[in-house]
Biotite code that builds the C-alpha atoms (Angstrom):
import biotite.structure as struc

atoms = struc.array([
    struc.Atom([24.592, 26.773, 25.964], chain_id="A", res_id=1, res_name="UNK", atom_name="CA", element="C"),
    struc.Atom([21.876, 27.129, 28.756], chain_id="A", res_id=2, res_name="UNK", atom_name="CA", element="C"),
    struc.Atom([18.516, 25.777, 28.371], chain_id="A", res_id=3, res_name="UNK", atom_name="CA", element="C"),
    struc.Atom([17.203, 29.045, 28.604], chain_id="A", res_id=4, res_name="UNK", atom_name="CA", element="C"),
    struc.Atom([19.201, 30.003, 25.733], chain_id="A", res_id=5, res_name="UNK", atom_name="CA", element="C"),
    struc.Atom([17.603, 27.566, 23.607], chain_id="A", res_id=6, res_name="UNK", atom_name="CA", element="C"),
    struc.Atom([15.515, 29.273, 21.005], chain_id="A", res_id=7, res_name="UNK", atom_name="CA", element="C"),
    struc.Atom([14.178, 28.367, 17.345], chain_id="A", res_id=8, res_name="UNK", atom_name="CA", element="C"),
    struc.Atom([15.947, 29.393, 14.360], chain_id="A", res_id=9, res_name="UNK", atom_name="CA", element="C"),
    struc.Atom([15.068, 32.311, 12.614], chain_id="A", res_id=10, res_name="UNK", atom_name="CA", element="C"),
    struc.Atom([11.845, 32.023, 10.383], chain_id="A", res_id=11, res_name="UNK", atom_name="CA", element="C"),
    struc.Atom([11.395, 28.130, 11.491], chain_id="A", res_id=12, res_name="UNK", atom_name="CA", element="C"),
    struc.Atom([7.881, 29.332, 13.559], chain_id="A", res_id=13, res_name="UNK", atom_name="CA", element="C"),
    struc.Atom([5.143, 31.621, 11.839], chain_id="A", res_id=14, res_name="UNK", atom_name="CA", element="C"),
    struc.Atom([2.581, 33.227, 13.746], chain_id="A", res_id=15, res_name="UNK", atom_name="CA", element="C"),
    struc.Atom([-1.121, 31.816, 12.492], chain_id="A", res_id=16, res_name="UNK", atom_name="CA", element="C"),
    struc.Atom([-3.236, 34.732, 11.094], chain_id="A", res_id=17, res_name="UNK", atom_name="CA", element="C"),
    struc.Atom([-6.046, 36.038, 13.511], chain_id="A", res_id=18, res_name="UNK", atom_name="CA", element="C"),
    struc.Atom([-8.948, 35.975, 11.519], chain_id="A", res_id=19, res_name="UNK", atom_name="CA", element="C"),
    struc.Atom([-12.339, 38.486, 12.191], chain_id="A", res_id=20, res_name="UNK", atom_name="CA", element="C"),
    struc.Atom([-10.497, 40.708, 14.280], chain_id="A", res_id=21, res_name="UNK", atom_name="CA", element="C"),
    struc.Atom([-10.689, 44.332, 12.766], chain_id="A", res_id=22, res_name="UNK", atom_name="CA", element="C"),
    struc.Atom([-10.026, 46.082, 9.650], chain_id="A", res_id=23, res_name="UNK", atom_name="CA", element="C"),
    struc.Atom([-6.806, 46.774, 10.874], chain_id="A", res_id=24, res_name="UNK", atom_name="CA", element="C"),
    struc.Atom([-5.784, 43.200, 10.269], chain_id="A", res_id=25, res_name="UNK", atom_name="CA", element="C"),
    struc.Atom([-6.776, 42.521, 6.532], chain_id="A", res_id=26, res_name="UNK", atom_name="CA", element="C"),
    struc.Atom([-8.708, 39.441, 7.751], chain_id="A", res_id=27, res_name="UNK", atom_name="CA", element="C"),
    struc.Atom([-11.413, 41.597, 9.357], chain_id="A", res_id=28, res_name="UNK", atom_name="CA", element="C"),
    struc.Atom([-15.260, 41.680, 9.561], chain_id="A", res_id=29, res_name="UNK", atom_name="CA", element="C"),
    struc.Atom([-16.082, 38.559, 6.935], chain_id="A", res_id=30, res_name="UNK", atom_name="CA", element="C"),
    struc.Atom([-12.701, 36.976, 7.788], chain_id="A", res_id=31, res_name="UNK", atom_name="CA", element="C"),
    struc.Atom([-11.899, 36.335, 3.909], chain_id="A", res_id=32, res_name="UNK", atom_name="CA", element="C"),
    struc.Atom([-15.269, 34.352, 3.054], chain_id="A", res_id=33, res_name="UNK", atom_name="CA", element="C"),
    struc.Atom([-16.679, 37.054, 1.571], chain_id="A", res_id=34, res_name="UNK", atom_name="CA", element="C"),
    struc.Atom([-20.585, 37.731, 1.556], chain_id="A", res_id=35, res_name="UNK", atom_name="CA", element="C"),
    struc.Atom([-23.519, 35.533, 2.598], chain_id="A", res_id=36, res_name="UNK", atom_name="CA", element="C"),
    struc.Atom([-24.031, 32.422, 1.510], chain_id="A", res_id=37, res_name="UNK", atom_name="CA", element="C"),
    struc.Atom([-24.073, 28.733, 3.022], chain_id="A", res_id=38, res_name="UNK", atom_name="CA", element="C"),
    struc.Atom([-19.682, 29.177, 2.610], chain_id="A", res_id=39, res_name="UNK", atom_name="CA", element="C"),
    struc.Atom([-19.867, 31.909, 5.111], chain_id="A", res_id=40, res_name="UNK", atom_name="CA", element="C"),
    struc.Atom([-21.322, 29.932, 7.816], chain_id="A", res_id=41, res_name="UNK", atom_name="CA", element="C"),
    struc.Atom([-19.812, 27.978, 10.164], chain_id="A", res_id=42, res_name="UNK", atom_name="CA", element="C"),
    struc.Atom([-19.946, 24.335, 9.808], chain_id="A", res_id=43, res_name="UNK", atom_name="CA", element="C"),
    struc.Atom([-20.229, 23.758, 6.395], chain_id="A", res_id=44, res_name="UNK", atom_name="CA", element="C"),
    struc.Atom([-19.973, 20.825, 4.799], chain_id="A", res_id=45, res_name="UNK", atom_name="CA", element="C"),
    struc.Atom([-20.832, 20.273, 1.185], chain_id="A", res_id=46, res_name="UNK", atom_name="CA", element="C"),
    struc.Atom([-18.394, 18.089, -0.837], chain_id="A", res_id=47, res_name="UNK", atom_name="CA", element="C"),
    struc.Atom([-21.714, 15.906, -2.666], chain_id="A", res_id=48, res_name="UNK", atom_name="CA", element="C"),
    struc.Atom([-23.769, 18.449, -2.186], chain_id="A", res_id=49, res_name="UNK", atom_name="CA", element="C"),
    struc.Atom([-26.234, 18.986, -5.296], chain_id="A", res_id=50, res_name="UNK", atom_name="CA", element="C"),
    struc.Atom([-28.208, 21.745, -3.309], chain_id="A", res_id=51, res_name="UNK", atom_name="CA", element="C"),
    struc.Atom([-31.130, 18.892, -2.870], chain_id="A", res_id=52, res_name="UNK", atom_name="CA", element="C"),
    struc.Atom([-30.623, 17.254, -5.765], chain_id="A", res_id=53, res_name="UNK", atom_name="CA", element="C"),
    struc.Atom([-29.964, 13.456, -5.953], chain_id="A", res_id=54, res_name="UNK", atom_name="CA", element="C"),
    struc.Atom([-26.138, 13.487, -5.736], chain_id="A", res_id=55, res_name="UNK", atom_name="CA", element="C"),
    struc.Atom([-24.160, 12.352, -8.919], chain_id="A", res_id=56, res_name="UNK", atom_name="CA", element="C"),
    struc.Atom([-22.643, 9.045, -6.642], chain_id="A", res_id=57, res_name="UNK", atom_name="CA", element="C"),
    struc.Atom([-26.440, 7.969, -5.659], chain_id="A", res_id=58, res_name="UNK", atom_name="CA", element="C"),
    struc.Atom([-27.805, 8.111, -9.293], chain_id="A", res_id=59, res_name="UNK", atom_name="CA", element="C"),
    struc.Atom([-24.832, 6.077, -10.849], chain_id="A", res_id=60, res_name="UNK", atom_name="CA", element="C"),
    struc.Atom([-25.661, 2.264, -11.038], chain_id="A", res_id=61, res_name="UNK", atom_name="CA", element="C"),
    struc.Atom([-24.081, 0.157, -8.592], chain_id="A", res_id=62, res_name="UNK", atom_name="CA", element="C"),
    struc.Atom([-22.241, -2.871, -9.290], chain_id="A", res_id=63, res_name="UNK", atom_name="CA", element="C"),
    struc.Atom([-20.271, -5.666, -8.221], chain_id="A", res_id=64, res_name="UNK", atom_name="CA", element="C"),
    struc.Atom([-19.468, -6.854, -4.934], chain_id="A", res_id=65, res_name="UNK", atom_name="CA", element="C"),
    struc.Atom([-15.935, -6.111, -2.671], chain_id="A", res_id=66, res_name="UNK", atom_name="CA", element="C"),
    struc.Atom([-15.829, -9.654, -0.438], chain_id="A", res_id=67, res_name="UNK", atom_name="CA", element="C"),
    struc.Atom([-14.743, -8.123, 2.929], chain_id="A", res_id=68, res_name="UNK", atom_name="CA", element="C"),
    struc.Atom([-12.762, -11.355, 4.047], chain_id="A", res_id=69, res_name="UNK", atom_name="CA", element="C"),
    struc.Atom([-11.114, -11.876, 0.966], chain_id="A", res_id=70, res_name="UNK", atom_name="CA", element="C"),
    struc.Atom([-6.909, -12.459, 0.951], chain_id="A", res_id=71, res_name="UNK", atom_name="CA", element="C"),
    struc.Atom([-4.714, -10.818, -0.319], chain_id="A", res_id=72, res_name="UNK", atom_name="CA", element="C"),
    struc.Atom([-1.591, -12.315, -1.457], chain_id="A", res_id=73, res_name="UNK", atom_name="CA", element="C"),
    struc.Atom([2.082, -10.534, -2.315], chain_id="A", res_id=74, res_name="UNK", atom_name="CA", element="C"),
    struc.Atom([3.173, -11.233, -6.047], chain_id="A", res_id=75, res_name="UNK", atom_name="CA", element="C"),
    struc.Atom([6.457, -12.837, -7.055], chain_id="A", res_id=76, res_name="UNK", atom_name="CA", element="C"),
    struc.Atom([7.109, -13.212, -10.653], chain_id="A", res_id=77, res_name="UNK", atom_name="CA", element="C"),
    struc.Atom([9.750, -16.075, -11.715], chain_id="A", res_id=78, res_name="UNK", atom_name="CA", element="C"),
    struc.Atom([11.663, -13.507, -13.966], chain_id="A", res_id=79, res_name="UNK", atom_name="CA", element="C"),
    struc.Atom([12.256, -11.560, -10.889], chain_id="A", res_id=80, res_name="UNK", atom_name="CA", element="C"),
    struc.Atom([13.393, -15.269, -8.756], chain_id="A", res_id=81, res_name="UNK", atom_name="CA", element="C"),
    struc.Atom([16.212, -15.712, -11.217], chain_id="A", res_id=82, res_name="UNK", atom_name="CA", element="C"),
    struc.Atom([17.550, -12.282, -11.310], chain_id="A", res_id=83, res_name="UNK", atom_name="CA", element="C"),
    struc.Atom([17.661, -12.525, -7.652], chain_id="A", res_id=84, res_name="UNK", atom_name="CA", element="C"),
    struc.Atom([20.115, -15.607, -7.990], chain_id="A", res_id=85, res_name="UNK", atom_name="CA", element="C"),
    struc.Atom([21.638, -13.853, -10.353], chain_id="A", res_id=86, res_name="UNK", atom_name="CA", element="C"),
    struc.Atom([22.890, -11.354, -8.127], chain_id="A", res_id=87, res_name="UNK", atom_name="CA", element="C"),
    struc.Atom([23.627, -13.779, -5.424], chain_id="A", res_id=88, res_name="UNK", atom_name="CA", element="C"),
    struc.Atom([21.020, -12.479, -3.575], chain_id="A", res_id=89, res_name="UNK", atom_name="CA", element="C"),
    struc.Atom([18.764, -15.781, -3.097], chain_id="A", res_id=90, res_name="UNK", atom_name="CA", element="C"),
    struc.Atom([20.556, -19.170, -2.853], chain_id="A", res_id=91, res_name="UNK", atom_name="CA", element="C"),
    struc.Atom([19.047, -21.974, -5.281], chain_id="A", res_id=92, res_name="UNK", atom_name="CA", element="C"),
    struc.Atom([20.708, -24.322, -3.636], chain_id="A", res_id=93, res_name="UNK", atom_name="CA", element="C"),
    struc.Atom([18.568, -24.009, -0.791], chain_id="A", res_id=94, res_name="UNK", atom_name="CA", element="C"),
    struc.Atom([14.702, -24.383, -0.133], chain_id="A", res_id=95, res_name="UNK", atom_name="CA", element="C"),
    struc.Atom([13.259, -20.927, -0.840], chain_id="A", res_id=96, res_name="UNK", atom_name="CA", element="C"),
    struc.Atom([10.298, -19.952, 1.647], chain_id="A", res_id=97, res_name="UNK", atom_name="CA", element="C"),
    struc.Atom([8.357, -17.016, 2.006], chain_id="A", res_id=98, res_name="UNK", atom_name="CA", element="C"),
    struc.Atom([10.584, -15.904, 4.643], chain_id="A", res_id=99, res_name="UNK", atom_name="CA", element="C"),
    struc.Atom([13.728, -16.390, 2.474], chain_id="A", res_id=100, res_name="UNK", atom_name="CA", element="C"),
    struc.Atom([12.272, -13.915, -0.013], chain_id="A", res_id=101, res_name="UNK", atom_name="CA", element="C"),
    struc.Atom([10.913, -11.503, 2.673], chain_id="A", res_id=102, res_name="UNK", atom_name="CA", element="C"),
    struc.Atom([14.687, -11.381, 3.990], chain_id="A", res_id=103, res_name="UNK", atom_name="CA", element="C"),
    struc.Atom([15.905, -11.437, 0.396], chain_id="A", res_id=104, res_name="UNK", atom_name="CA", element="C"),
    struc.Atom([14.267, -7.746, -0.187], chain_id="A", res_id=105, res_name="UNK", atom_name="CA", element="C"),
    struc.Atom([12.003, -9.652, -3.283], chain_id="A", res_id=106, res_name="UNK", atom_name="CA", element="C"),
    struc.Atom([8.896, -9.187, -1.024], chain_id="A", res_id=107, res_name="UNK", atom_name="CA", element="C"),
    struc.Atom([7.676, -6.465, 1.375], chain_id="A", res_id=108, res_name="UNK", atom_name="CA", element="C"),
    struc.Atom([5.330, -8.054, 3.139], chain_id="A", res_id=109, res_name="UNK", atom_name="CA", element="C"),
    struc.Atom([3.942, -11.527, 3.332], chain_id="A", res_id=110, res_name="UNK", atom_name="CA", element="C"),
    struc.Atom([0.306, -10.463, 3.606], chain_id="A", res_id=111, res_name="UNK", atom_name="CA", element="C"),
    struc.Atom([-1.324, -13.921, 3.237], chain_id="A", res_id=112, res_name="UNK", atom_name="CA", element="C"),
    struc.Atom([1.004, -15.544, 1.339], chain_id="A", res_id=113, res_name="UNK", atom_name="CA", element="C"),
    struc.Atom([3.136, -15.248, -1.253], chain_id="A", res_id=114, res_name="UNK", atom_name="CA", element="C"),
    struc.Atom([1.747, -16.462, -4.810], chain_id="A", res_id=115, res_name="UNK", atom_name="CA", element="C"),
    struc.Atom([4.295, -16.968, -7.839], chain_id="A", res_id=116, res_name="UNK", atom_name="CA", element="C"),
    struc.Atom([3.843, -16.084, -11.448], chain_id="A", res_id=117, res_name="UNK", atom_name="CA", element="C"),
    struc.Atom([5.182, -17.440, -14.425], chain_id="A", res_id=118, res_name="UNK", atom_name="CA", element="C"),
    struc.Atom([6.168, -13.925, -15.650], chain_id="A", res_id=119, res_name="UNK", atom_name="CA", element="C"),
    struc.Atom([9.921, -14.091, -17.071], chain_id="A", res_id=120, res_name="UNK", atom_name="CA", element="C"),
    struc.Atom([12.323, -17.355, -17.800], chain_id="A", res_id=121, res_name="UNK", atom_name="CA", element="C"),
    struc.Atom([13.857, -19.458, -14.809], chain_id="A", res_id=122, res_name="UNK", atom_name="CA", element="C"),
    struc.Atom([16.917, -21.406, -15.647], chain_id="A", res_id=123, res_name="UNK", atom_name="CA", element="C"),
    struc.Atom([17.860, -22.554, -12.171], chain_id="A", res_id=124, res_name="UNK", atom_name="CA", element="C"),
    struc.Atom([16.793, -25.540, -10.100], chain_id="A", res_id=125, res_name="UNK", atom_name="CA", element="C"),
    struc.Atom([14.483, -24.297, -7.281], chain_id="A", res_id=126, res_name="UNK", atom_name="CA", element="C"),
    struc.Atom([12.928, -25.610, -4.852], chain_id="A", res_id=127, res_name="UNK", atom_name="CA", element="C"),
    struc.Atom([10.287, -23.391, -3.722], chain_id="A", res_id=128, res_name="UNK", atom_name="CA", element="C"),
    struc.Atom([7.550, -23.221, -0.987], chain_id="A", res_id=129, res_name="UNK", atom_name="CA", element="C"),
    struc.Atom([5.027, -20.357, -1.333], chain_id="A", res_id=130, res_name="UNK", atom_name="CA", element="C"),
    struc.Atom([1.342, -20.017, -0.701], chain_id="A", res_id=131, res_name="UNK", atom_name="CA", element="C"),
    struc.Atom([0.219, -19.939, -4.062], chain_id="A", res_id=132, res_name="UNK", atom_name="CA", element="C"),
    struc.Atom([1.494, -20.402, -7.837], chain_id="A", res_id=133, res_name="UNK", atom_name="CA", element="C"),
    struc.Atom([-0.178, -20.357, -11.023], chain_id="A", res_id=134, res_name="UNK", atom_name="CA", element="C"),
    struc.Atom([-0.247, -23.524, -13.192], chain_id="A", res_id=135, res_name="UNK", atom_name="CA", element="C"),
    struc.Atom([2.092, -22.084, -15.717], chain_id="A", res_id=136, res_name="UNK", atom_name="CA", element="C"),
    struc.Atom([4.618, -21.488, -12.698], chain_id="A", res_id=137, res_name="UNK", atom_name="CA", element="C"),
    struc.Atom([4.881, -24.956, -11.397], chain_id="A", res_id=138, res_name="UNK", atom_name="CA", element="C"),
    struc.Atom([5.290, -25.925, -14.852], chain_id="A", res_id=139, res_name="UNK", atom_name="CA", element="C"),
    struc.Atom([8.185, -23.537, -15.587], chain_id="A", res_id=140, res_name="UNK", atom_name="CA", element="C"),
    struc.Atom([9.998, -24.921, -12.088], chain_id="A", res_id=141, res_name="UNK", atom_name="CA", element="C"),
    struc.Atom([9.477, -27.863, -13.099], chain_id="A", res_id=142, res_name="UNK", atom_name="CA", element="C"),
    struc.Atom([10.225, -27.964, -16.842], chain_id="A", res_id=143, res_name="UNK", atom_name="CA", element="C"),
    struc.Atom([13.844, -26.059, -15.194], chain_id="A", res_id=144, res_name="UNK", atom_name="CA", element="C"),
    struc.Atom([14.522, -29.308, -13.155], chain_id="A", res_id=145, res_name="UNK", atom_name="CA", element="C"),
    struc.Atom([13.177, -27.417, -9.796], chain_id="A", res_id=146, res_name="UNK", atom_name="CA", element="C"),
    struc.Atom([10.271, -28.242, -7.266], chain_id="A", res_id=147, res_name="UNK", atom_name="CA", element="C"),
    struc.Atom([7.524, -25.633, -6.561], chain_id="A", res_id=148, res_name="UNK", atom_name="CA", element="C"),
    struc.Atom([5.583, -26.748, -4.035], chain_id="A", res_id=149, res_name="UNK", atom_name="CA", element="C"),
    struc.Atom([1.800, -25.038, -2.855], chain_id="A", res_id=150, res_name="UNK", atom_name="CA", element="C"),
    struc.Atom([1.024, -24.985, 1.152], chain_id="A", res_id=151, res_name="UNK", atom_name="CA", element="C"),
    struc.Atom([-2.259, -24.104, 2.142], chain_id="A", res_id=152, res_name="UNK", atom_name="CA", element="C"),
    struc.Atom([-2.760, -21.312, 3.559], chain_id="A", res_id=153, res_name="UNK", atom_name="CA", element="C"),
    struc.Atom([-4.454, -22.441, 7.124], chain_id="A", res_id=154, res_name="UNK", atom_name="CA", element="C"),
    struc.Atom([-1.375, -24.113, 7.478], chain_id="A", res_id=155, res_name="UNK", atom_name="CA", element="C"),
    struc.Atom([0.478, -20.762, 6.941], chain_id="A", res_id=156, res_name="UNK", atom_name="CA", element="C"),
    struc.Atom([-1.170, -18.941, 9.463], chain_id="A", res_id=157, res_name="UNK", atom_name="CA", element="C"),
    struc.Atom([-1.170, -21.716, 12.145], chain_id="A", res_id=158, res_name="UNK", atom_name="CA", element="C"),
    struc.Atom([2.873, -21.433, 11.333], chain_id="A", res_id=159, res_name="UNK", atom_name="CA", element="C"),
    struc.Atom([2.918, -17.948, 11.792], chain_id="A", res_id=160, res_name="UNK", atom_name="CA", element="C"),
    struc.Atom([1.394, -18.343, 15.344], chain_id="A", res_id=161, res_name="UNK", atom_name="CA", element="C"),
])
């Protein structure tokens, strides 16, 4: 094979349809917008349009505030800790860090730490380092014989550097 043999297979290209170019085509005169109106024009845009009216999303009550800073941490339940040891995945022996459970596959991302829930029953002895933990956490680690221990997250981020 030549590369001027090369060619696409069959039906793998389509050619676009010409639009408002003669009856002949089927896409003619209007070009399939039909008649008149603001939808027949070029550049239309009218998604919250009300046709003057106050739009539906400005008469609603606003509420609330969405803190633009604010972190956002990845959630580890201790149900789901266990079952990892349980399948040999995470070692309990050792000290499990955030990057232990990124590399485990128990996290996807670290975002800005890594904050552990007391969802589900731990039997093993951990000793963990994460971000975050609820109260109910450290006291299930702890209640287990384990070590939960919370690092700040400045300190975190000046690691990561």
């Amino acid at each position: 094979m030549k590369l001027h043999e090369l060619r696409d297979n069959d039906g793998a290209t389509k050619k676009p349809q010409r639009i408002g170019r003669g009856p002949g085509s089927g896409k003619g005169k209007t070009g399939g917008r039909g008649i008149k109106g603001q939808k027949s024009r070029s550049g239309v845009a009218i998604k919250g349009y009300e046709g003057g009216q106050m739009p539906l999303y400005q008469r609603l009550p606003k509420r609330g505030f969405n803190k633009p800073n604010r972190k956002k941490f990845a959630v580890v339940n201790l149900g789901l800790i266990q079952k990892f040891i349980d399948a040999k995945k995470l070692d309990a022996k050792k000290a499990i860090t955030e990057d232990v459970l990124l590399e485990s596959g128990l996290i996807r991302r670290k975002l800005d730490g890594v904050r552990v829930l007391a969802k589900g029953e731990v039997s093993a002895k951990l000793k963990l380092e994460v971000t975050g933990a609820s109260k109910s956490a450290i006291e299930a680690v702890e209640k287990a014989g384990g070590s939960l221990t919370v690092t700040s997250v400045a300190s975190s981020e000046a690691a990561a550097e």
